[in-house]
N, CA, C and O atoms as a GROMACS GRO file, in nm:
protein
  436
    1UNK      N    1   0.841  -0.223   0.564
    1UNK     CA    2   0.764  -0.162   0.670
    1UNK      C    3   0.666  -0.268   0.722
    1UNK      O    4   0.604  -0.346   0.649
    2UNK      N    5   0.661  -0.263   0.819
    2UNK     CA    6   0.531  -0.324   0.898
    2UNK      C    7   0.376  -0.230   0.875
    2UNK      O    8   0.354  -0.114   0.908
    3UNK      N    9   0.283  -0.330   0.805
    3UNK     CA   10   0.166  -0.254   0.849
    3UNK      C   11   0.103  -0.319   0.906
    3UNK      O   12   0.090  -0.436   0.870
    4UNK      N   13   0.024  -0.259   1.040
    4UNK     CA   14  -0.075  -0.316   1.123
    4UNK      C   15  -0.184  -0.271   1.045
    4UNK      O   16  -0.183  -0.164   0.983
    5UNK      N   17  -0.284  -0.355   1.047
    5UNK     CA   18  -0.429  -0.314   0.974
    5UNK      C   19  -0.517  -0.391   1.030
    5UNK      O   20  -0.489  -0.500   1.080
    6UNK      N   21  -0.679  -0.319   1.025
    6UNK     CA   22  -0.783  -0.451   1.098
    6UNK      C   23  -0.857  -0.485   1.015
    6UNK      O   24  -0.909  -0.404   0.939
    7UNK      N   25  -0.884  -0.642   1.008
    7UNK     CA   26  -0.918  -0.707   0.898
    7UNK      C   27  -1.097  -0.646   0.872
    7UNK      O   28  -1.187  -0.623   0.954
    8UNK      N   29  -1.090  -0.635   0.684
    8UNK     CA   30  -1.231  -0.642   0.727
    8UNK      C   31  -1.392  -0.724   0.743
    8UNK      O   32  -1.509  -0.693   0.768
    9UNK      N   33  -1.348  -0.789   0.725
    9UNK     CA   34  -1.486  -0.885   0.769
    9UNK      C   35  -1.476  -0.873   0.913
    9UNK      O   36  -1.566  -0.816   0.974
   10UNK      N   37  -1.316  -0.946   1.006
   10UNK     CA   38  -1.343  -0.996   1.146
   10UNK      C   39  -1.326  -0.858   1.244
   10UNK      O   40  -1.373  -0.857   1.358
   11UNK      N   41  -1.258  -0.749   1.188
   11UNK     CA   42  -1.212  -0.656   1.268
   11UNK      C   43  -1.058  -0.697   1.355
   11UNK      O   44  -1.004  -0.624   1.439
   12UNK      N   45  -1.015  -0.810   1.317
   12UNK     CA   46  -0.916  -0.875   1.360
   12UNK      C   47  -0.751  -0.781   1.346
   12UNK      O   48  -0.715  -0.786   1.229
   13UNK      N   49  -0.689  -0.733   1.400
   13UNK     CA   50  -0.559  -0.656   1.396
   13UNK      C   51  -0.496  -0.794   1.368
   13UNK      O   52  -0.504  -0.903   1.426
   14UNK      N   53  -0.404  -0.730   1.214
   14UNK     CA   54  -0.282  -0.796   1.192
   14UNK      C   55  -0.185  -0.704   1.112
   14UNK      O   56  -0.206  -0.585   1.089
   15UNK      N   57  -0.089  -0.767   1.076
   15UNK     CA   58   0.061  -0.716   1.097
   15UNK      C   59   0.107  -0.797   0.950
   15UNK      O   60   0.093  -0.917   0.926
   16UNK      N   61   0.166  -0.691   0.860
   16UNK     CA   62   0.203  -0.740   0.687
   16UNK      C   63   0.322  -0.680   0.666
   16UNK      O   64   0.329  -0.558   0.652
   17UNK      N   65   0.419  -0.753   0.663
   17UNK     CA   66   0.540  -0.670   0.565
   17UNK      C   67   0.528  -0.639   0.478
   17UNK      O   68   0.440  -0.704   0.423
   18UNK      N   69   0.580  -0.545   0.399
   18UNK     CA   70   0.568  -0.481   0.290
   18UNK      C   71   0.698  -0.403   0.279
   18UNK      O   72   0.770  -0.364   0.372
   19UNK      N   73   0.717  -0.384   0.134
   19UNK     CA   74   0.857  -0.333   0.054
   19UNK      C   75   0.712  -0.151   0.072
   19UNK      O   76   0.594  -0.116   0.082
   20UNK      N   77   0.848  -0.108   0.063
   20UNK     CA   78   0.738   0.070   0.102
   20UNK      C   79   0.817   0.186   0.045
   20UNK      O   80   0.932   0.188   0.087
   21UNK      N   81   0.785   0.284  -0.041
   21UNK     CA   82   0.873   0.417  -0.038
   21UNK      C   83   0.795   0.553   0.021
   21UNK      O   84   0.673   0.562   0.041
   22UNK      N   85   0.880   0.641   0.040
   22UNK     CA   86   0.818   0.739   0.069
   22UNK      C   87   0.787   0.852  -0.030
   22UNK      O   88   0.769   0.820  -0.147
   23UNK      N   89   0.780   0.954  -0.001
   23UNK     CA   90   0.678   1.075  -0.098
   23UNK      C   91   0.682   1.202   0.004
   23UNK      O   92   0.576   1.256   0.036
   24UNK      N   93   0.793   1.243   0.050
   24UNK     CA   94   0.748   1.387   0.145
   24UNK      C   95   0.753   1.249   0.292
   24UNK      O   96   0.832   1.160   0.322
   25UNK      N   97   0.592   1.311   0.361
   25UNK     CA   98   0.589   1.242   0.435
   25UNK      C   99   0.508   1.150   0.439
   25UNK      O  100   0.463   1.125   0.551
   26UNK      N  101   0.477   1.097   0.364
   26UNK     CA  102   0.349   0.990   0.294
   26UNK      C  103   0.466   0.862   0.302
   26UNK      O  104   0.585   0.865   0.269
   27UNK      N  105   0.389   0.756   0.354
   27UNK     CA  106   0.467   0.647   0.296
   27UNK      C  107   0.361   0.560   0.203
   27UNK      O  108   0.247   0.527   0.235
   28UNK      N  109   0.435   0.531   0.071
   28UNK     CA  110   0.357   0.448  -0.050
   28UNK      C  111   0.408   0.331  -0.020
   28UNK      O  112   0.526   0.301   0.001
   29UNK      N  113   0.268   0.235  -0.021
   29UNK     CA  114   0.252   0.088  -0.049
   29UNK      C  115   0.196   0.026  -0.240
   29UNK      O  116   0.118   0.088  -0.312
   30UNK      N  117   0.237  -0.051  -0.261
   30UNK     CA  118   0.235  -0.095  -0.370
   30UNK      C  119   0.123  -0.237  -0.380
   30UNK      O  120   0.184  -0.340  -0.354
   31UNK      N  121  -0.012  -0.259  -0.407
   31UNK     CA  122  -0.064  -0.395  -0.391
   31UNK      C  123  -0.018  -0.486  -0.452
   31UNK      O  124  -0.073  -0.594  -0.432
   32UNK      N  125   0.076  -0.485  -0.530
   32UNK     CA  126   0.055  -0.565  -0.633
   32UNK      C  127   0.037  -0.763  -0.624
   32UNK      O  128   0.016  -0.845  -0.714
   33UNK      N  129   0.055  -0.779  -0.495
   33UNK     CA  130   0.062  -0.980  -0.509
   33UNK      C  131   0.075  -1.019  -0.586
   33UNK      O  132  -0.003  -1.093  -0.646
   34UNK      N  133   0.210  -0.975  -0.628
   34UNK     CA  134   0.357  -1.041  -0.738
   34UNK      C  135   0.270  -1.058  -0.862
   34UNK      O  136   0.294  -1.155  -0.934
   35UNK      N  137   0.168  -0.972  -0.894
   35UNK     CA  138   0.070  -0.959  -0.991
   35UNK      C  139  -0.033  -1.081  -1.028
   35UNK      O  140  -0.073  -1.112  -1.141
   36UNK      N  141  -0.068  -1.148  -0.891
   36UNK     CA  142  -0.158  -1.209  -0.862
   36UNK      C  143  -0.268  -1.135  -0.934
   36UNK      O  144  -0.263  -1.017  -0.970
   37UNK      N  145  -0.393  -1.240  -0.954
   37UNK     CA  146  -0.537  -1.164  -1.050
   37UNK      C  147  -0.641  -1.116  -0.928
   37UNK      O  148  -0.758  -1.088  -0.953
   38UNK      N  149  -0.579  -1.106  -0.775
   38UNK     CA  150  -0.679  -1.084  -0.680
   38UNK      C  151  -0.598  -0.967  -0.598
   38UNK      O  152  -0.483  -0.981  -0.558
   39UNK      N  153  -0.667  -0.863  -0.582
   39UNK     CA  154  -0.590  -0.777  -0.506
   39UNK      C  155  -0.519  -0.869  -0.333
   39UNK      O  156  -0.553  -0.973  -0.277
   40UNK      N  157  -0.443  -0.793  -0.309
   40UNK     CA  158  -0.415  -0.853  -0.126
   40UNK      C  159  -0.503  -0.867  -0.051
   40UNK      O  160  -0.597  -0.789  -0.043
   41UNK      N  161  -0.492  -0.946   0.003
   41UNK     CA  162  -0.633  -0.919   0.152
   41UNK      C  163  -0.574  -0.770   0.242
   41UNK      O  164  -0.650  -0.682   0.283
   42UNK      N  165  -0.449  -0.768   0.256
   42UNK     CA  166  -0.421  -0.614   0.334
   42UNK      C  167  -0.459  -0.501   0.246
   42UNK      O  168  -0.458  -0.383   0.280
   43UNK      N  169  -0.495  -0.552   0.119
   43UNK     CA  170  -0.545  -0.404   0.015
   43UNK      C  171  -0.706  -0.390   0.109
   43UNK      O  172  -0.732  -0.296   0.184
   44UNK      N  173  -0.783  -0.488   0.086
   44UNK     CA  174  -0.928  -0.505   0.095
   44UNK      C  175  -0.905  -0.448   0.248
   44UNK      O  176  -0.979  -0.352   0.269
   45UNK      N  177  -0.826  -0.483   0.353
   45UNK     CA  178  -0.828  -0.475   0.477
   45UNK      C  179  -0.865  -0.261   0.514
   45UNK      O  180  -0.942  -0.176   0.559
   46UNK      N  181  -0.741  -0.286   0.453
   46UNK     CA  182  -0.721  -0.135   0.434
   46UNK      C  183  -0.821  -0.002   0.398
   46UNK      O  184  -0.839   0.102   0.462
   47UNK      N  185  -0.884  -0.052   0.258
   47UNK     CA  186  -0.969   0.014   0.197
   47UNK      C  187  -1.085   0.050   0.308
   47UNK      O  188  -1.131   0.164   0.316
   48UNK      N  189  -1.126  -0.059   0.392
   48UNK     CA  190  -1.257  -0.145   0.493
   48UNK      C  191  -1.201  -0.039   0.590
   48UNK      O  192  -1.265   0.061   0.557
   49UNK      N  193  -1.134  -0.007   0.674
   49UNK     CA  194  -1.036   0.047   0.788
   49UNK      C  195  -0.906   0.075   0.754
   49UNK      O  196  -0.802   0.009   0.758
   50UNK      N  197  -0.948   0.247   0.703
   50UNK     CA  198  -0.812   0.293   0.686
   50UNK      C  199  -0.734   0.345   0.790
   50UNK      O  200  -0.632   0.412   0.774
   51UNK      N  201  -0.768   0.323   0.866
   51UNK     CA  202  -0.667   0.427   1.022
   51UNK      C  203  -0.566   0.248   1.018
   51UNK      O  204  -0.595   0.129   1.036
   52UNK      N  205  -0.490   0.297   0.996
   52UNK     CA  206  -0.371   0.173   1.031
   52UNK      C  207  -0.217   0.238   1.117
   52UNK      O  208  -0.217   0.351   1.167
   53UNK      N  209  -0.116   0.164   1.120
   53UNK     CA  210  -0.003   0.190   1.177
   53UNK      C  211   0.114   0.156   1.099
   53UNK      O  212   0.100   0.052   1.035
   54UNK      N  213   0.190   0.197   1.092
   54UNK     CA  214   0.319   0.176   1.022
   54UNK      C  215   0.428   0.177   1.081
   54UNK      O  216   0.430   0.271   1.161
   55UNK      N  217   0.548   0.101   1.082
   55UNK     CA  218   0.670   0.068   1.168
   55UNK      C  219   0.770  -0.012   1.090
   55UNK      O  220   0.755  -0.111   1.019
   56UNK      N  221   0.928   0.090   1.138
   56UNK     CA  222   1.009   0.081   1.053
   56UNK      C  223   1.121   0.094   1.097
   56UNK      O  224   1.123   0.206   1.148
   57UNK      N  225   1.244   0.032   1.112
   57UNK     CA  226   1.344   0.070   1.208
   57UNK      C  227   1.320   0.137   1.354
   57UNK      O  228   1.373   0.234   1.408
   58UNK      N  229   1.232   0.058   1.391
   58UNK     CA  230   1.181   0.079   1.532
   58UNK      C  231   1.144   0.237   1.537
   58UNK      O  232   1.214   0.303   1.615
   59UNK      N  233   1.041   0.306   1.462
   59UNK     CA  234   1.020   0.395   1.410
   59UNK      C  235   0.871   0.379   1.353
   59UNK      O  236   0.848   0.302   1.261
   60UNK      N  237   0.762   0.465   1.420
   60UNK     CA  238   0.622   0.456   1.323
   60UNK      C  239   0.536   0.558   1.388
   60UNK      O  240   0.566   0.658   1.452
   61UNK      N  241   0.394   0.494   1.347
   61UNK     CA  242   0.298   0.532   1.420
   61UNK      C  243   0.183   0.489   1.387
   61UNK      O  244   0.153   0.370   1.373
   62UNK      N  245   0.080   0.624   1.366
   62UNK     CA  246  -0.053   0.642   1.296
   62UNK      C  247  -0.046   0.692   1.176
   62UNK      O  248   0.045   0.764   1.137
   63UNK      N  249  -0.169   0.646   1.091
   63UNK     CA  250  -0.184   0.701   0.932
   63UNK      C  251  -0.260   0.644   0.875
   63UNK      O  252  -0.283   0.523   0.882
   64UNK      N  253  -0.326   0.748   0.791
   64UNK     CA  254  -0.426   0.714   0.763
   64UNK      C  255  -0.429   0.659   0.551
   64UNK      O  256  -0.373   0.734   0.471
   65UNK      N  257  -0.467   0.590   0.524
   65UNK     CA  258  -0.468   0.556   0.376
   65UNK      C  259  -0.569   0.561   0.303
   65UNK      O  260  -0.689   0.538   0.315
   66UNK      N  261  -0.503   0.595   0.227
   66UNK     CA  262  -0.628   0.600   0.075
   66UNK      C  263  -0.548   0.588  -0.049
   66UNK      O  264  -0.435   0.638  -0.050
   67UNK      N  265  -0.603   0.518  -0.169
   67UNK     CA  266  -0.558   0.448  -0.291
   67UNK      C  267  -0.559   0.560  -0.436
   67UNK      O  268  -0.659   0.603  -0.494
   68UNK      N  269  -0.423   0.586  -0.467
   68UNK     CA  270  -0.393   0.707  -0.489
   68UNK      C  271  -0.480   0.683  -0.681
   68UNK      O  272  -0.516   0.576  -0.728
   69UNK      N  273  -0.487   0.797  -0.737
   69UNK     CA  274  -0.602   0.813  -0.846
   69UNK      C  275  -0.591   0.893  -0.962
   69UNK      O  276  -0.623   1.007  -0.927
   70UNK      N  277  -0.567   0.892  -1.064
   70UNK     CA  278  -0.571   1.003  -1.176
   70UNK      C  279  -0.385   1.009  -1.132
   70UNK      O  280  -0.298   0.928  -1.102
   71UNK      N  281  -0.397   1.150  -1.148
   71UNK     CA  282  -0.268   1.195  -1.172
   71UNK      C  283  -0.149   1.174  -1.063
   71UNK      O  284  -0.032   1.161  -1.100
   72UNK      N  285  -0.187   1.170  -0.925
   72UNK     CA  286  -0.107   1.106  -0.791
   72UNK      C  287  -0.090   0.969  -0.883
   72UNK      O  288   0.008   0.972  -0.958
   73UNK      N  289  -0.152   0.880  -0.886
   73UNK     CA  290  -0.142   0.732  -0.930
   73UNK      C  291  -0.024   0.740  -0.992
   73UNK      O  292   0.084   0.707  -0.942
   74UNK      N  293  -0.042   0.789  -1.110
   74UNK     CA  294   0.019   0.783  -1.231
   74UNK      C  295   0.213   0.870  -1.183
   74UNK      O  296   0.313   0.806  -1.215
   75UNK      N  297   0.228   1.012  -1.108
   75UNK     CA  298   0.321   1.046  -1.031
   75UNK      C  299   0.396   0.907  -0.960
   75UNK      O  300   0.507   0.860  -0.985
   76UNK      N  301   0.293   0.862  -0.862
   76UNK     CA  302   0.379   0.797  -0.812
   76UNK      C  303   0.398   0.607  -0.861
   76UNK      O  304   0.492   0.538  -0.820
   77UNK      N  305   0.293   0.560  -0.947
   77UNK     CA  306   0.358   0.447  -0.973
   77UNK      C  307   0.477   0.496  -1.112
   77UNK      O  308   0.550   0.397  -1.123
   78UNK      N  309   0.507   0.563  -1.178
   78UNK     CA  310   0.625   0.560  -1.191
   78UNK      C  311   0.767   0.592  -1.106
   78UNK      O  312   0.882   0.571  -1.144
   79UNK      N  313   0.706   0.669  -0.936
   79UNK     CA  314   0.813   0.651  -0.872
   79UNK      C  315   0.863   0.499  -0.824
   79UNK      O  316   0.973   0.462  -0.783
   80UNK      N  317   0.720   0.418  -0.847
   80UNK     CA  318   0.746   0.272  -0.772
   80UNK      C  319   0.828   0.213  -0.890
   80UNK      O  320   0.931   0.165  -0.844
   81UNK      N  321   0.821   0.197  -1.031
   81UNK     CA  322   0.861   0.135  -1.088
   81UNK      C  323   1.016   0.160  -1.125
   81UNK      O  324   1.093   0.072  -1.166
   82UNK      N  325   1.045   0.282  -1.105
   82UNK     CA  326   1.163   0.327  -1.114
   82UNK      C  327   1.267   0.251  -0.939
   82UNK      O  328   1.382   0.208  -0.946
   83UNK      N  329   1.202   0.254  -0.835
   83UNK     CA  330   1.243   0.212  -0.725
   83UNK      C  331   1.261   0.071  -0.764
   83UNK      O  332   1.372   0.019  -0.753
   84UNK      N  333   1.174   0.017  -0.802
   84UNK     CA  334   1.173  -0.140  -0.860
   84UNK      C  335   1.098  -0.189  -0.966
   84UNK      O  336   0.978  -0.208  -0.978
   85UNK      N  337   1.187  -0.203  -1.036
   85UNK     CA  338   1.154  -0.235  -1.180
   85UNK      C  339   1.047  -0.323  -1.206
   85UNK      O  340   0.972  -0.309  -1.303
   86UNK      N  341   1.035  -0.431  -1.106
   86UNK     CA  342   0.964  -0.561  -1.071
   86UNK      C  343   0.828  -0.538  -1.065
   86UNK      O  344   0.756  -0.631  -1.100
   87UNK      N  345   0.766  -0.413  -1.019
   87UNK     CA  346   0.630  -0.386  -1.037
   87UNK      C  347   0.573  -0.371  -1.174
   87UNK      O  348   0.465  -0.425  -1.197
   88UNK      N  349   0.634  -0.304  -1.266
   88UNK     CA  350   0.611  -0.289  -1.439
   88UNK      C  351   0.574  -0.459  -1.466
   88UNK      O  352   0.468  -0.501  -1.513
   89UNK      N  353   0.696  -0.545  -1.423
   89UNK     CA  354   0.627  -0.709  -1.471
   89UNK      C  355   0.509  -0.782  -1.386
   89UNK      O  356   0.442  -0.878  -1.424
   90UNK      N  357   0.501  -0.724  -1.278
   90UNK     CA  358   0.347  -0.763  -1.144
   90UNK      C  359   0.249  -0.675  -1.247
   90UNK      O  360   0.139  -0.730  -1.248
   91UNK      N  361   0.250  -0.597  -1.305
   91UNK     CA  362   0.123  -0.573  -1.392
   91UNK      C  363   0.088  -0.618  -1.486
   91UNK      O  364  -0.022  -0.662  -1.516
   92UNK      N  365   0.202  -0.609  -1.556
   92UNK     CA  366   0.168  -0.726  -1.703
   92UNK      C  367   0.103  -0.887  -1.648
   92UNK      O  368   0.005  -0.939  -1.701
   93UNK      N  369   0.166  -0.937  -1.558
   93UNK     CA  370   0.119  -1.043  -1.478
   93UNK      C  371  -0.023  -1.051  -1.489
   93UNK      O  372  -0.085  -1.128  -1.563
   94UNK      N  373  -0.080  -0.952  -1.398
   94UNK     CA  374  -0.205  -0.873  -1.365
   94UNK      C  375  -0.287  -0.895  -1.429
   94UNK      O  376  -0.389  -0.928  -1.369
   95UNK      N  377  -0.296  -0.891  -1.594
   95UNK     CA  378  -0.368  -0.829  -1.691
   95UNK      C  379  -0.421  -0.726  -1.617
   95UNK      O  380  -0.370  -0.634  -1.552
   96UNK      N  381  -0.578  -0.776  -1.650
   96UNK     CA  382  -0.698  -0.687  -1.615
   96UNK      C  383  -0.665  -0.619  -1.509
   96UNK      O  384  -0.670  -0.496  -1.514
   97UNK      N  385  -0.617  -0.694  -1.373
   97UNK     CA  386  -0.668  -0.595  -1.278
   97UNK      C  387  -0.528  -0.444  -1.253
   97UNK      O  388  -0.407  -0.450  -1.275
   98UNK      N  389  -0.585  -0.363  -1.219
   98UNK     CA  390  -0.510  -0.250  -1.190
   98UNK      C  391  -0.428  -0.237  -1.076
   98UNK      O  392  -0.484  -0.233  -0.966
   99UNK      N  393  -0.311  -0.230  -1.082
   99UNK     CA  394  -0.233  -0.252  -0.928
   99UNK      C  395  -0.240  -0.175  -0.838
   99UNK      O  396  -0.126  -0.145  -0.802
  100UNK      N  397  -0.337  -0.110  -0.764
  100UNK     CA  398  -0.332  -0.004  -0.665
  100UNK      C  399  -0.227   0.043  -0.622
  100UNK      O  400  -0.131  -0.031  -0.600
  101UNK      N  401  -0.223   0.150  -0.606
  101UNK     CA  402  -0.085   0.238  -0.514
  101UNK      C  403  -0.192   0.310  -0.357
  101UNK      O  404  -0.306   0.352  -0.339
  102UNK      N  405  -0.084   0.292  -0.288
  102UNK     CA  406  -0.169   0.316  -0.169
  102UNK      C  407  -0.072   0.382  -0.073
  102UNK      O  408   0.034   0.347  -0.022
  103UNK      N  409  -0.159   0.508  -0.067
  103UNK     CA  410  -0.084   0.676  -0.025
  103UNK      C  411  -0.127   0.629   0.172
  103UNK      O  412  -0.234   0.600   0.225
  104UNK      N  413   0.006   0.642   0.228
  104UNK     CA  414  -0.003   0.645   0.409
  104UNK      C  415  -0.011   0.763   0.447
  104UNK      O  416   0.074   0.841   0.404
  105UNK      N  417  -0.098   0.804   0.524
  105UNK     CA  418  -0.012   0.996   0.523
  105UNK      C  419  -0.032   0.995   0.683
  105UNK      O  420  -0.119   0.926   0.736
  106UNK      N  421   0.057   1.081   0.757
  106UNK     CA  422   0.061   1.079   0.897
  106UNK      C  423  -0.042   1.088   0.911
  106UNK      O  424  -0.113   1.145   0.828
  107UNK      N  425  -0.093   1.031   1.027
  107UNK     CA  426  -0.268   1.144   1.132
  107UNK      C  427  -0.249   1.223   1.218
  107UNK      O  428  -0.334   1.301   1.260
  108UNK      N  429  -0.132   1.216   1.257
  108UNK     CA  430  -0.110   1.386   1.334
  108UNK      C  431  -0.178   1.304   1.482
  108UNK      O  432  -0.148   1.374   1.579
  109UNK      N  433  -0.243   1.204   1.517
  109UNK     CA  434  -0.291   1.177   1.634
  109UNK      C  435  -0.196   1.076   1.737
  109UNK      O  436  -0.237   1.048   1.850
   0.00000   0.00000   0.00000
């Protein structure tokens, strides 16, 4: 999927590929930067300005995000790891830091 997001320090719109699944009508993003020890800058972007856009087989829109917590977390990063196995080793990578899962949900606008 394409996400458009505006940066947050500059307010700058940019544009991130990303591997993505869905959930209903939620689309889930995964932070992990191949279990880099620094979250993404599109995580930080995101968190800063969550109204973003999403686009996908010439297919998207509006949606809004937030970084899923407790029991969602836990639901859906085993849907991610089951989709791709490859996230289970981006955490071990990781150590310390925690790999965010990050819930898209339409805005209806």
């Amino acid at each position: 999927v394409l996400l458009t997001h505006r940066g947050a320090k500059t307010g700058k719109e940019r544009t991130t590929p990303l591997a993505y699944f869905t959930d209903g009508d939620d689309v889930v993003l995964i932070a992990s930067a191949g279990g880099a020890p620094r979250h993404p800058a599109w995580y930080r972007n995101v968190m800063a300005n969550p109204e973003v856009q999403l686009w996908s087989k010439g297919r998207g829109g509006r949606y809004r995000a937030h970084e899923a917590e407790a029991q969602e977390r836990a639901r859906l990063w085993k849907l991610a790891t089951d989709y791709y196995p490859g996230f289970a080793r981006y955490q071990e990578r990781a150590s310390e830091r925690r790999i965010p899962v990050v819930v898209c949900s339409p805005s209806g606008d």
